[in-house]
N, CA, C and O atoms as CSV, one atom per row, in Angstrom:
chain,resi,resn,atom,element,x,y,z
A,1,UNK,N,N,29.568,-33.133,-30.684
A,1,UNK,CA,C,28.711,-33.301,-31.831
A,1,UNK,C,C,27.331,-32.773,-31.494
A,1,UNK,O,O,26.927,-33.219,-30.420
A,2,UNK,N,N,26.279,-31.736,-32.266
A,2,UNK,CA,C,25.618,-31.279,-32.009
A,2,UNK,C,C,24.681,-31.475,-33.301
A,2,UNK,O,O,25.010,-31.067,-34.415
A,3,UNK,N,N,23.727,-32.006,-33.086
A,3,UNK,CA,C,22.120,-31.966,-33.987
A,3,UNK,C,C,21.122,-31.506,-33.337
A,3,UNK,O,O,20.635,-31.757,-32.235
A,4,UNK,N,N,20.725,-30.336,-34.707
A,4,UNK,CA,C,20.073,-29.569,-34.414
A,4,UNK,C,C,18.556,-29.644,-35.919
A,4,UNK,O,O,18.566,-29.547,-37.146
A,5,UNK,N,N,17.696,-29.820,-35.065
A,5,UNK,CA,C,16.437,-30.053,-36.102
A,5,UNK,C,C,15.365,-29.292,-35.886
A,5,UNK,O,O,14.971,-28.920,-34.781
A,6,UNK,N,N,14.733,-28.976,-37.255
A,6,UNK,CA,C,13.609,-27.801,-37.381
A,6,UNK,C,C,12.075,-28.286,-38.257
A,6,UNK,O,O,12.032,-28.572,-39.453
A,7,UNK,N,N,11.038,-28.282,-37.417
A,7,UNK,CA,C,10.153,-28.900,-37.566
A,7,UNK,C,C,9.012,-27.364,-37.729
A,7,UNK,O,O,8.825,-26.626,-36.761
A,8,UNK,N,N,8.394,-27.126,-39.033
A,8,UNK,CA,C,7.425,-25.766,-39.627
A,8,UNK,C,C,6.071,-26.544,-39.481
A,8,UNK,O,O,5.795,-27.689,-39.842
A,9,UNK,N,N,5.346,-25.648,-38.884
A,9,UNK,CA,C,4.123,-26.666,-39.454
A,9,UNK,C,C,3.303,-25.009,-38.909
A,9,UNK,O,O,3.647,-23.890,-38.531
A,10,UNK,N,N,1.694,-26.019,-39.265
A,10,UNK,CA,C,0.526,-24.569,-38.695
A,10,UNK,C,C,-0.727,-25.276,-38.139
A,10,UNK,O,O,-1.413,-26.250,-38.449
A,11,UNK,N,N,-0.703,-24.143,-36.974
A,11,UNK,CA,C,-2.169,-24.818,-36.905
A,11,UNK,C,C,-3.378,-24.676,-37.001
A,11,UNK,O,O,-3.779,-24.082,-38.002
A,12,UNK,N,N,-4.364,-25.161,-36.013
A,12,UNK,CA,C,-5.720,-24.914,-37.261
A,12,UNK,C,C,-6.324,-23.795,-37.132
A,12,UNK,O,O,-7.377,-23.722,-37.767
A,13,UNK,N,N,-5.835,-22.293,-36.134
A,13,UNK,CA,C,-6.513,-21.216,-36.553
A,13,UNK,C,C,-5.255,-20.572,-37.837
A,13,UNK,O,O,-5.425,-19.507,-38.429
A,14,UNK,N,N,-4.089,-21.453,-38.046
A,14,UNK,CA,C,-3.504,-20.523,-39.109
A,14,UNK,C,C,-2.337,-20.476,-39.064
A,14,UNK,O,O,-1.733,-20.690,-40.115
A,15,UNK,N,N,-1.514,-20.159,-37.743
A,15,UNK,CA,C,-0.594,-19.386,-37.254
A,15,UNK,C,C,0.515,-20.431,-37.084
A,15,UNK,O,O,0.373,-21.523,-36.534
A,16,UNK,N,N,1.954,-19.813,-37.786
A,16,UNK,CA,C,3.244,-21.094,-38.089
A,16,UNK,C,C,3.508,-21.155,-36.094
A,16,UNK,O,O,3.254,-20.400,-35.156
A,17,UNK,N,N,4.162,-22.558,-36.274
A,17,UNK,CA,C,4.674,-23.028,-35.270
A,17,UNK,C,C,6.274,-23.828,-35.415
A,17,UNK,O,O,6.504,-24.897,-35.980
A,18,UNK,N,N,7.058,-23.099,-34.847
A,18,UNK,CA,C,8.576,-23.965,-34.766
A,18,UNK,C,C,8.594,-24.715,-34.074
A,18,UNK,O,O,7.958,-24.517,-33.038
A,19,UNK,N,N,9.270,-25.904,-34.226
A,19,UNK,CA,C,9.815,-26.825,-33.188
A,19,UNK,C,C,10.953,-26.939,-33.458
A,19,UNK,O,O,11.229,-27.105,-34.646
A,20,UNK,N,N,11.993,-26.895,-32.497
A,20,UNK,CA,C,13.119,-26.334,-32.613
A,20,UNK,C,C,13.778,-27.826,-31.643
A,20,UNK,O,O,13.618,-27.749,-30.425
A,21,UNK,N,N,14.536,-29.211,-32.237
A,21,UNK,CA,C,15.109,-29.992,-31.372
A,21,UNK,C,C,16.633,-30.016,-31.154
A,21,UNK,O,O,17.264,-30.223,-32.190
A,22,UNK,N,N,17.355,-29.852,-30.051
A,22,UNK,CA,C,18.848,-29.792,-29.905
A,22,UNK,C,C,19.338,-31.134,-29.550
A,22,UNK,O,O,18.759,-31.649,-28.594
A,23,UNK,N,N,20.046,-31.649,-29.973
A,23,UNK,CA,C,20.752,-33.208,-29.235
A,23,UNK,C,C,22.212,-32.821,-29.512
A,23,UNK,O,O,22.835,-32.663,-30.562
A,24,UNK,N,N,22.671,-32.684,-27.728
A,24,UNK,CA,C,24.204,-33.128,-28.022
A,24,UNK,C,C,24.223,-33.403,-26.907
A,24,UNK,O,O,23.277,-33.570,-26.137
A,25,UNK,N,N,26.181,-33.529,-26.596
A,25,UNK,CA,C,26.551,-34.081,-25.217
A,25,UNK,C,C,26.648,-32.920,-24.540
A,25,UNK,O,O,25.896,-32.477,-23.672
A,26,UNK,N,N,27.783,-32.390,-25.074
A,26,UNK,CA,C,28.082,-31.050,-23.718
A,26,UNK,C,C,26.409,-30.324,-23.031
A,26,UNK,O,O,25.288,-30.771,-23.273
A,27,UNK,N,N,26.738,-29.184,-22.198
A,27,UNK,CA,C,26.033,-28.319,-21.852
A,27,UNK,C,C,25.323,-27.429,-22.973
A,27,UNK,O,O,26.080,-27.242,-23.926
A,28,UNK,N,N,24.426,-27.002,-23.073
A,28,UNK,CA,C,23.851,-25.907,-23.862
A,28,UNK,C,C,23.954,-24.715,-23.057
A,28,UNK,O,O,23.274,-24.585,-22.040
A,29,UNK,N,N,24.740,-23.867,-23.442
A,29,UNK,CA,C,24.893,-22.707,-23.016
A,29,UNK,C,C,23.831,-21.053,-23.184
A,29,UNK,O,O,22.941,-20.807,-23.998
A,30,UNK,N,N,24.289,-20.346,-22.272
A,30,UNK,CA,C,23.478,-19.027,-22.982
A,30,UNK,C,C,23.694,-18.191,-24.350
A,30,UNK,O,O,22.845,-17.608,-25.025
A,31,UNK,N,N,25.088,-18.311,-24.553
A,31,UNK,CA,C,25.628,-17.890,-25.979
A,31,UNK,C,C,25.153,-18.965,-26.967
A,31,UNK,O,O,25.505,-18.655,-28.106
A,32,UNK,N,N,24.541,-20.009,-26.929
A,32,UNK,CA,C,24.305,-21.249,-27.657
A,32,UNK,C,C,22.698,-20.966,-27.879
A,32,UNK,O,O,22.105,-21.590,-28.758
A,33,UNK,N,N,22.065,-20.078,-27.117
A,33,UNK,CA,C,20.506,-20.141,-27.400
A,33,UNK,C,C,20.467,-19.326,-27.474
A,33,UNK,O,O,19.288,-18.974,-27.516
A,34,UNK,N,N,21.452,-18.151,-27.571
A,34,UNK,CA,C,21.264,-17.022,-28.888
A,34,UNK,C,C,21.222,-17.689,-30.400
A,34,UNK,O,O,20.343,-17.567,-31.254
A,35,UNK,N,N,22.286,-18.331,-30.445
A,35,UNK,CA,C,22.419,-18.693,-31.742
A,35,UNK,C,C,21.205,-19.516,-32.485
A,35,UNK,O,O,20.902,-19.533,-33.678
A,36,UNK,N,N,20.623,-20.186,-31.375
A,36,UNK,CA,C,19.034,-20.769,-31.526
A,36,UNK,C,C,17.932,-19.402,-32.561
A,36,UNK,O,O,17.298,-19.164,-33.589
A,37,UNK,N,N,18.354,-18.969,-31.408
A,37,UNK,CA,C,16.932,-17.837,-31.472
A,37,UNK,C,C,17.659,-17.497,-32.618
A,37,UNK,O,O,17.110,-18.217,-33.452
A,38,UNK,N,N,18.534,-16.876,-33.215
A,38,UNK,CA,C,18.754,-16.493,-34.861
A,38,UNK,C,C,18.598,-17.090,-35.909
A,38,UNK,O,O,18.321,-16.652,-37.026
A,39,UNK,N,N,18.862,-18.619,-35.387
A,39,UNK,CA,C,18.310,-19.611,-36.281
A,39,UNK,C,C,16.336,-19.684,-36.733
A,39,UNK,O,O,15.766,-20.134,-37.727
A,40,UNK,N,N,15.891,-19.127,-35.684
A,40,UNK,CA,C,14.437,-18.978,-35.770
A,40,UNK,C,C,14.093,-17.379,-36.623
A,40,UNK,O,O,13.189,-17.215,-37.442
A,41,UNK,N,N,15.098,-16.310,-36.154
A,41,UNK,CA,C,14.549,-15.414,-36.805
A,41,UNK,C,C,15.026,-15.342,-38.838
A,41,UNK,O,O,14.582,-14.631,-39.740
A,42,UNK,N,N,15.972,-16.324,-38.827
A,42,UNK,CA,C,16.156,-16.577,-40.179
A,42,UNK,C,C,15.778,-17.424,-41.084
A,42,UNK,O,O,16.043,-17.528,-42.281
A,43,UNK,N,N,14.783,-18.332,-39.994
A,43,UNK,CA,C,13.493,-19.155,-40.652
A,43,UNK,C,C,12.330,-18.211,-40.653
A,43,UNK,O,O,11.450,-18.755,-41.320
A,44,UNK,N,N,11.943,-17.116,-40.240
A,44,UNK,CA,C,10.897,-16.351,-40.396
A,44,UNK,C,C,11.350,-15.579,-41.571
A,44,UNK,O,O,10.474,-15.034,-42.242
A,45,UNK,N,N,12.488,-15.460,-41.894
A,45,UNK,CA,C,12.492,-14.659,-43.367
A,45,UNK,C,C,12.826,-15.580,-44.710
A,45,UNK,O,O,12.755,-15.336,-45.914
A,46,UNK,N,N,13.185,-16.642,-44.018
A,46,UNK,CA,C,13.152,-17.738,-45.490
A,46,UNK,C,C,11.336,-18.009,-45.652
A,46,UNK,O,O,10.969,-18.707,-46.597
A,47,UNK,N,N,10.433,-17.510,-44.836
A,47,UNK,CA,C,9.274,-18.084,-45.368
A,47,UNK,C,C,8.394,-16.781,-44.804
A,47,UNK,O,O,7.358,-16.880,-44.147
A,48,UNK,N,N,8.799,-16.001,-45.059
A,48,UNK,CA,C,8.411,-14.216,-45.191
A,48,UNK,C,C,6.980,-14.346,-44.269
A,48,UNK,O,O,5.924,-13.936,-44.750
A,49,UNK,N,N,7.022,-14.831,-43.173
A,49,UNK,CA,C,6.076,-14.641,-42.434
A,49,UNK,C,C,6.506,-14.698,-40.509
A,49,UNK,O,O,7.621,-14.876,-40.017
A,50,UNK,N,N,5.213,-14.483,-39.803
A,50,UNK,CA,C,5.851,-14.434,-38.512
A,50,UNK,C,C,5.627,-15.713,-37.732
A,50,UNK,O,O,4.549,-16.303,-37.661
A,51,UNK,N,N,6.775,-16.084,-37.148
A,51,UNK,CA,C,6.445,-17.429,-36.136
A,51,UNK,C,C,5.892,-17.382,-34.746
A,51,UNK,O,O,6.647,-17.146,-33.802
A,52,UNK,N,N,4.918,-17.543,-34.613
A,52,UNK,CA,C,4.118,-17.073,-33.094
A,52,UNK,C,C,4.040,-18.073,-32.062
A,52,UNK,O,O,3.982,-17.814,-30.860
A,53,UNK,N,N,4.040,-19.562,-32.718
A,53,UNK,CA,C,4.685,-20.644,-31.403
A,53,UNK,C,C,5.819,-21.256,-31.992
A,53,UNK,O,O,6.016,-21.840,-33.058
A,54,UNK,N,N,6.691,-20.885,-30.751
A,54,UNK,CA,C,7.502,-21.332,-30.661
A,54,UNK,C,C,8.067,-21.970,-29.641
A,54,UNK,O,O,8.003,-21.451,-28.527
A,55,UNK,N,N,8.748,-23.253,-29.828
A,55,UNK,CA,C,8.746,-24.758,-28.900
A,55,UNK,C,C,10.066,-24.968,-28.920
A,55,UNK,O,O,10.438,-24.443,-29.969
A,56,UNK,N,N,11.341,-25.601,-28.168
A,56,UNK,CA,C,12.449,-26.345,-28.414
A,56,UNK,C,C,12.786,-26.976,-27.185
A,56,UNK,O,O,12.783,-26.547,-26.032
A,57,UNK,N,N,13.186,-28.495,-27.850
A,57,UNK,CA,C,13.387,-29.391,-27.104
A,57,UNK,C,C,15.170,-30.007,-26.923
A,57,UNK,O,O,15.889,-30.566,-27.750
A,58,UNK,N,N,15.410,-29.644,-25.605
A,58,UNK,CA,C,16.603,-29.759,-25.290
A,58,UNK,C,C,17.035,-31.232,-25.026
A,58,UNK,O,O,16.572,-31.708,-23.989
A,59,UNK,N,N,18.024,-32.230,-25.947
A,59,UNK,CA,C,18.292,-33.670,-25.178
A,59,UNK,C,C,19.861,-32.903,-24.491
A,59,UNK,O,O,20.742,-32.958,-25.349
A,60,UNK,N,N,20.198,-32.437,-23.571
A,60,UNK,CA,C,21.417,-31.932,-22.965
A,60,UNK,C,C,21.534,-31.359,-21.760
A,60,UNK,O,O,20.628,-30.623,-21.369
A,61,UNK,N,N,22.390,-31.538,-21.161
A,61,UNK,CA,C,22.130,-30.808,-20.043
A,61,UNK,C,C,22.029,-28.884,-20.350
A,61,UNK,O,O,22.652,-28.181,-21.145
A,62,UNK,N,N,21.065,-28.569,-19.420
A,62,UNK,CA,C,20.824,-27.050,-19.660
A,62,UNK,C,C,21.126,-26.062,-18.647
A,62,UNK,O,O,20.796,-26.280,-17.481
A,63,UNK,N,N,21.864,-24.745,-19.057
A,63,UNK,CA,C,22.417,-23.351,-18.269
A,63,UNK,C,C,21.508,-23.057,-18.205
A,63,UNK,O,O,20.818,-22.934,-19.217
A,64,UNK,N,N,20.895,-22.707,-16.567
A,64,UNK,CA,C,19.800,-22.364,-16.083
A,64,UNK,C,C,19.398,-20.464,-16.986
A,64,UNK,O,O,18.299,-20.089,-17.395
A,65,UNK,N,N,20.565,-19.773,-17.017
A,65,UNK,CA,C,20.803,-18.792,-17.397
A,65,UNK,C,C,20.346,-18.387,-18.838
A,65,UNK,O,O,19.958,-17.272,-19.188
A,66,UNK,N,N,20.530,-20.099,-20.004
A,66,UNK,CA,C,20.202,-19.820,-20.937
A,66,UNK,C,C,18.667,-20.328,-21.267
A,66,UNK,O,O,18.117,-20.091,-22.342
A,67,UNK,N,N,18.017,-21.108,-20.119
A,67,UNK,CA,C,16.702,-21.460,-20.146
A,67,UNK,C,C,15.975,-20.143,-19.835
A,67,UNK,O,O,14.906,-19.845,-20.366
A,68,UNK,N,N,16.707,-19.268,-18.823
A,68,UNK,CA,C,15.890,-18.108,-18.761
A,68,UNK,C,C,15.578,-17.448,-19.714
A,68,UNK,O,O,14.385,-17.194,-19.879
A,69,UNK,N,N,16.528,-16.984,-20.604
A,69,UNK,CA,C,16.697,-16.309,-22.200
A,69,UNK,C,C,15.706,-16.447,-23.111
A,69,UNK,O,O,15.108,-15.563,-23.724
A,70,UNK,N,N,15.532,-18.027,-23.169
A,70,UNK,CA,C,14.700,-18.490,-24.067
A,70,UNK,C,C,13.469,-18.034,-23.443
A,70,UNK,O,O,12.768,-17.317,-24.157
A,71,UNK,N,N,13.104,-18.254,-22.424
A,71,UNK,CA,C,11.680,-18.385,-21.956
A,71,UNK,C,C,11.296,-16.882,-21.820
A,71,UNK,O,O,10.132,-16.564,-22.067
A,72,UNK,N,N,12.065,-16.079,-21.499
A,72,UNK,CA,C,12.400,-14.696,-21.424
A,72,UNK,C,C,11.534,-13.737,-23.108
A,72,UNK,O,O,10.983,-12.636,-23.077
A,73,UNK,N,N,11.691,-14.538,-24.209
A,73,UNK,CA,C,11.582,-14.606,-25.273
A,73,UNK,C,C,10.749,-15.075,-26.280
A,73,UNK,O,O,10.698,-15.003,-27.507
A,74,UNK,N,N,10.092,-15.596,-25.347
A,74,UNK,CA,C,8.728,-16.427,-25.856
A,74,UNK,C,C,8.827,-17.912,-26.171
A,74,UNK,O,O,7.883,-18.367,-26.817
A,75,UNK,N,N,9.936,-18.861,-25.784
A,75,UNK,CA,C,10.140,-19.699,-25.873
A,75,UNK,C,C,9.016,-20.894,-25.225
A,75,UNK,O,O,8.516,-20.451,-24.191
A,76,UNK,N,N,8.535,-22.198,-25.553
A,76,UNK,CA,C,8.552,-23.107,-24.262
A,76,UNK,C,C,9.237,-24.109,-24.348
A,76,UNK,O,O,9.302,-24.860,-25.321
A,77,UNK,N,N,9.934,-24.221,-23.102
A,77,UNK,CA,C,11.623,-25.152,-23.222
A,77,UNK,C,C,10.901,-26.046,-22.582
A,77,UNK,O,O,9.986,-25.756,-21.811
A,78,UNK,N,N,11.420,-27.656,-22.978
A,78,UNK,CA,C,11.500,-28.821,-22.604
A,78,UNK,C,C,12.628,-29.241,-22.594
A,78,UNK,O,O,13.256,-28.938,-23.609
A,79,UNK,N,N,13.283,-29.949,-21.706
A,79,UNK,CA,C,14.824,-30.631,-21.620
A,79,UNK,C,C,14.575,-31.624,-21.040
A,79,UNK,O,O,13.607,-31.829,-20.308
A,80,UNK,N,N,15.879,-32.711,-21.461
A,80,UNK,CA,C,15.928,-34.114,-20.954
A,80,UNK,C,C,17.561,-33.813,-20.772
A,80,UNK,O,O,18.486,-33.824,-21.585
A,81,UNK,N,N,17.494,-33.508,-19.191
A,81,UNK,CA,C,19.377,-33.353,-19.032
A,81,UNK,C,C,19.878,-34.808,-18.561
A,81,UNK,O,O,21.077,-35.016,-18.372
C-alpha cells in the first residue's frame, strides 16, 4: 500500500515549491522515483508554471541508487527508513 501526497505552495520571493510525501512499506525503488519525478513534471503543467523547490519526504526504506536520481535532479530527500 502506497500514499503518496502533494503539498503547492510559494514563497515569499514568489517562486512555487513541491513537497512531495511517500508512505509505504516496501522499499522505494529507482524505477519508483522516476515515476515521482513525472508526477512533479505533470504538476508543473496542471499549473502552467515552473517548480524551482523541490522537497520529498520518504517514510520507507530507500535504494541508495534511487536517492541518487533524485538528488541528481534537484531534489532534497529526507527519509525515515
Amino acid at each position: 500500500r502506497k500514499k503518496v501526497s502533494l503539498y503547492l505552495g510559494i514563497d515569499l520571493k514568489g517562486y512555487y515549491a513541491l513537497v512531495m510525501e511517500v508512505d509505504k512499506k516496501s522499499r522505494v525503488l529507482r524505477k519508483e522515483a522516476g515515476d515521482l519525478m513525472e508526477l512533479h513534471e505533470k504538476m508543473e503543467k496542471y499549473i502552467g508554471s515552473k517548480i524551482t523547490k523541490k522537497y520529498i519526504l520518504i517514510k520507507a526504506p530507500l535504494c541508495s541508487h534511487a536517492k541518487a536520481m533524485l538528488e541528481e535532479n534537484g531534489w532534497k530527500v529526507w527519509y525515515e527508513g
